[in-house]
C-alpha positions as CSV (number, residue, x, y, z in Angstrom):
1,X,41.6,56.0,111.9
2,X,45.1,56.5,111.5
3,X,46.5,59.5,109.8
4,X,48.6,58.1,107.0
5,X,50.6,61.3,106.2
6,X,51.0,62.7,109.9
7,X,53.0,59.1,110.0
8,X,56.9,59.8,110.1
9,X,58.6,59.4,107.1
10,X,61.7,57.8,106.5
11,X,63.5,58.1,103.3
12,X,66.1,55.0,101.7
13,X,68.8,55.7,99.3
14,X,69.3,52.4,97.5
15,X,71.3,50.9,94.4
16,X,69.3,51.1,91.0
17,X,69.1,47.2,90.8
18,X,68.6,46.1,94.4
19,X,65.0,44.1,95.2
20,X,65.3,43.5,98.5
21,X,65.7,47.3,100.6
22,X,62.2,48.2,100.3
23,X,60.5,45.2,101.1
24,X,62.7,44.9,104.2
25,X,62.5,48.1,105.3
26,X,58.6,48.1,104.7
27,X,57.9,44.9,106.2
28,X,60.0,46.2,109.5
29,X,58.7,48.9,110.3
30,X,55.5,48.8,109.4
31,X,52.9,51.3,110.1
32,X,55.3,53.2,112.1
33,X,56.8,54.9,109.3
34,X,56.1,55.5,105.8
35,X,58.9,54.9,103.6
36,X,60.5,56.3,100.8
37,X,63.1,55.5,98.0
38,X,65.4,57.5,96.2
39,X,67.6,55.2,93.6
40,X,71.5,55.6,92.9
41,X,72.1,56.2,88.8
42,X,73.0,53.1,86.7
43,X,76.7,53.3,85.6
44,X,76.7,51.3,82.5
45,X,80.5,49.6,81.8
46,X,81.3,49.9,85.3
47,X,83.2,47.4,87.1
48,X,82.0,46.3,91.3
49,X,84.3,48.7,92.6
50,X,84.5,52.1,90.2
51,X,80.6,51.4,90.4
52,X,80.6,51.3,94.4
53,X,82.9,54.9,94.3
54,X,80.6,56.6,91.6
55,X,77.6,55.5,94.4
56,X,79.6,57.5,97.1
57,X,79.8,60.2,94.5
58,X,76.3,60.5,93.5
59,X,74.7,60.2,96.9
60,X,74.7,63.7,97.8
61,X,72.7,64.3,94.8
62,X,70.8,61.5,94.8
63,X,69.6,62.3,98.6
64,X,68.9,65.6,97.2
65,X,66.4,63.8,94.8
66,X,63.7,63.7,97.7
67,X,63.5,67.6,97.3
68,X,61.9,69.3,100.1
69,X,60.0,66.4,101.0
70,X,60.1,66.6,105.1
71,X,61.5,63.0,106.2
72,X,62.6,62.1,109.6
73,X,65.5,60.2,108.8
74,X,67.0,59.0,105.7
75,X,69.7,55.6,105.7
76,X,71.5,54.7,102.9
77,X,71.0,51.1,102.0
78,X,74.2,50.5,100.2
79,X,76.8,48.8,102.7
80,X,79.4,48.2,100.4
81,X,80.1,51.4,98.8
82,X,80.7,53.0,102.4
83,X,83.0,49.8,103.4
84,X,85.3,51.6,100.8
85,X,85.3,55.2,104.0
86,X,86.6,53.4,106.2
87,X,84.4,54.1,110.0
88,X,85.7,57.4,110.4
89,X,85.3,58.8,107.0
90,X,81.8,56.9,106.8
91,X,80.7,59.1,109.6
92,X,82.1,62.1,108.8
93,X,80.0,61.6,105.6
94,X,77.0,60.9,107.2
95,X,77.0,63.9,109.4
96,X,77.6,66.1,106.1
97,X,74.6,64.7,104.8
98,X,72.5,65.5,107.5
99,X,74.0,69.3,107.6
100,X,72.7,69.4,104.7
101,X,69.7,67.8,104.2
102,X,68.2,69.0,108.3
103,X,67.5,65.5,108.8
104,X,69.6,62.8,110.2
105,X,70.7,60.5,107.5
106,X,72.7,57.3,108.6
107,X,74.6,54.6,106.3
108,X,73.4,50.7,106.9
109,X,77.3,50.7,108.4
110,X,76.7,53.3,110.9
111,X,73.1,52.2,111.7
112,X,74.8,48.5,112.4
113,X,77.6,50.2,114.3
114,X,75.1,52.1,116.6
115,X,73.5,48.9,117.1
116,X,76.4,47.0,118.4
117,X,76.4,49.6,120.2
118,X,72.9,49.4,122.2
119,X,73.2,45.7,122.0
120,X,76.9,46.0,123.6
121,X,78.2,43.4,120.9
122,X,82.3,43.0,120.3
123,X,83.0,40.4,118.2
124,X,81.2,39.2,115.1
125,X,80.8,36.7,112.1
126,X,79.5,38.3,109.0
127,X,77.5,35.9,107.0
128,X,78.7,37.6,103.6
129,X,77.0,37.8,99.8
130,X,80.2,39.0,98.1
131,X,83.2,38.7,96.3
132,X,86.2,37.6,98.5
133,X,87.8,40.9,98.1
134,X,84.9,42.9,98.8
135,X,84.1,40.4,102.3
136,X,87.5,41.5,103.3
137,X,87.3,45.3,103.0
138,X,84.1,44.8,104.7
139,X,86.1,42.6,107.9
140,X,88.6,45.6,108.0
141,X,86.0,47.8,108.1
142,X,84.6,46.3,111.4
143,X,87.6,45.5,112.5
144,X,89.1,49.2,112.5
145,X,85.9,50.1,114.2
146,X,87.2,48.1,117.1
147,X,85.1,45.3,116.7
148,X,86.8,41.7,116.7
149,X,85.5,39.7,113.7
150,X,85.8,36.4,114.3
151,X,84.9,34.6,111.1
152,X,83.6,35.4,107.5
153,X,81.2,32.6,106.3
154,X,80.6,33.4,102.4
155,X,77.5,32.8,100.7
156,X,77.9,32.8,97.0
157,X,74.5,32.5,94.8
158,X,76.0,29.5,93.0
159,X,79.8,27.9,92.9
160,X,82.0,30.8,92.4
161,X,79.3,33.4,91.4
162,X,79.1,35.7,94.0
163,X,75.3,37.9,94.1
164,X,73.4,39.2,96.7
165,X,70.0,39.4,95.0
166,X,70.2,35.8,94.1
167,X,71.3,34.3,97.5
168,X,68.6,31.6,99.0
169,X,67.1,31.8,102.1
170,X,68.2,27.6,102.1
171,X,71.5,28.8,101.1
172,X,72.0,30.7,104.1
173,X,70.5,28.6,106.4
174,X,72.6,26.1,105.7
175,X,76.0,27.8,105.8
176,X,75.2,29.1,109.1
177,X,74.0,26.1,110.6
178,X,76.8,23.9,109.1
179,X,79.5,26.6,110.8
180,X,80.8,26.1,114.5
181,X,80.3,29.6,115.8
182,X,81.9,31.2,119.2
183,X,79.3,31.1,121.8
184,X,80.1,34.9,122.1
185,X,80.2,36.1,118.6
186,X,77.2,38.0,116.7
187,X,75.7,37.3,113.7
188,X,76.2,39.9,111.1
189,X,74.2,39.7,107.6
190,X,76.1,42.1,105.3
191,X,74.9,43.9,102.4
192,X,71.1,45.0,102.0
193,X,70.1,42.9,99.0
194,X,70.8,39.5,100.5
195,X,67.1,38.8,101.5
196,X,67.7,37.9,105.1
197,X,63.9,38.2,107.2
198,X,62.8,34.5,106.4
199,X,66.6,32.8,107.6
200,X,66.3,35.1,110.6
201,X,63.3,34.2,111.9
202,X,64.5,30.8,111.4
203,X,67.9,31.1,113.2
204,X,66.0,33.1,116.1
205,X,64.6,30.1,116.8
206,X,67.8,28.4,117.1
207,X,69.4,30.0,119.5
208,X,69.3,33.6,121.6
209,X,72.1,34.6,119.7
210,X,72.4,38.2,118.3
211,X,71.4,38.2,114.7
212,X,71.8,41.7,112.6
213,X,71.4,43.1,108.9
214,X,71.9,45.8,107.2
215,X,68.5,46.6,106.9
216,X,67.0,45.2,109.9
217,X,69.8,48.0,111.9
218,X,68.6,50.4,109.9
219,X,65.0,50.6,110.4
220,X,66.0,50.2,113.8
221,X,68.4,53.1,113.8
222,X,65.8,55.5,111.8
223,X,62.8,54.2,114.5
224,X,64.4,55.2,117.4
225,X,65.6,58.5,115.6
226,X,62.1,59.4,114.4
227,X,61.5,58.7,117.8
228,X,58.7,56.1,117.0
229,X,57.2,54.1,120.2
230,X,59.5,50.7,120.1
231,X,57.0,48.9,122.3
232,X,57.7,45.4,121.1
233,X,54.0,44.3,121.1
234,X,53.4,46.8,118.0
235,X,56.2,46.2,116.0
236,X,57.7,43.8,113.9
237,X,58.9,40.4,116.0
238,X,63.2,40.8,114.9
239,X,63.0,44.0,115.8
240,X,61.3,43.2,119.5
241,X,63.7,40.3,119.4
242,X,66.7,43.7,119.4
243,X,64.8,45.4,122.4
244,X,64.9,42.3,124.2
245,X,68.4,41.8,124.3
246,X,69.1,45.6,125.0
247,X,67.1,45.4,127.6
248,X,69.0,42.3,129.0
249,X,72.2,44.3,128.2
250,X,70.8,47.5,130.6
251,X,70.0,45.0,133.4
């Protein structure tokens, strides 16, 4: 019988409002980790962005909210508020965080950067839930991590509203399937309440094309840095789909 609480424990910051993180995260990994949330405070009368710096604000303290609870990695699920660091200070934060907390602690950015790392991706088109100014400071974000993005293919909920926790799986389906895409190019979900397992096992079937999230790099990043076995034939099947193509990338 397994032991639930020797099981590694990961630890996810996410915004107050956000429905999607822990189902995502729990359905990835699985058994292999228990997880646990920590939630960013509401900020009443706040508009997108003074509400997005106010989460950058908090998070030290809100990481502090797991106390002396002994994880083995925390990630932040909040994309956009660390689009606003740009890469360098996004890392520099991150390694603060872990200084602090003596575990490592990785933003969904920097967990999707270390992936296109592994997976030796360049270029990418983000399939995006938000606002057009906020799906540009997210390209610039990429982009002055060196990565080429080739196209932003916006998913509003409805005409002109612009939510991640009310985007359709059938509305992303059919934005990416309706888009001519570069042979080359990844496929890069942002934000981590877009609800993005169902269209992704969808698309996988498509095509061998890379397909990322902001959740599914981040259990990934905090699996491998738990140092969790990543056999594929235990784990969830988008994440074996990942080991896959790193594997082809090694060869």
């Amino acid at each position: 019988m397994m032991d639930l609480l020797a099981t590694p424990r990961l630890g996810v910051v996410v915004p107050p409002e956000n429905p999607t993180a822990e189902p995502e995260f729990n359905r990835l990994v699985g058994e292999r980790m228990n997880v646990y949330t920590s939630r960013f405070p509401v900020t009443p009368g706040k508009g997108l962005l003074e509400m997005l710096e106010a989460w950058n604000e908090a998070l030290p303290d809100t990481l502090a909210g797991f106390g002396a609870m002994g994880l083995d990695a925390a990630v932040v699920a909040c994309s956009a508020s660390h689009y606003l660091l740009a890469p360098e200070g996004d890392r520099a934060f991150c390694e603060e965080l872990s200084d602090r907390a003596g575990y490592p602690v990785r933003s969904s950015t920097q967990a999707i950067l270390t992936a296109c790392e592994w997976l030796g991706v360049e270029r990418l088109t983000l399939v995006s839930p938000y606002e057009p100014w906020l799906t540009d400071t997210s390209a610039g974000f990429w982009q002055a991590a060196g990565l080429t993005v080739d196209e932003a293919l916006l998913v509003p909920a409805r005409e002109d509203h612009f939510d991640p926790y009310e985007v359709t799986t059938a509305a992303i389906l059919e934005r990416v399937r309706d888009a001519r895409l570069a042979d080359d190019t990844a496929l890069l979900f942002t934000g981590t309440g877009m609800g993005t397992l169902a269209a992704l096992e969808e698309l996988g079937r498509d095509s061998d094309r890379v397909l990322l999230t902001s959740n599914l790099a981040g259990a990934w990043w905090a699996l491998r840095a738990a140092g969790v076995d990543m056999d594929p034939a235990g784990g969830h099947p988008l994440l074996a789909r990942l080991e896959r193509h790193t594997t082809a990338v090694a060869a």
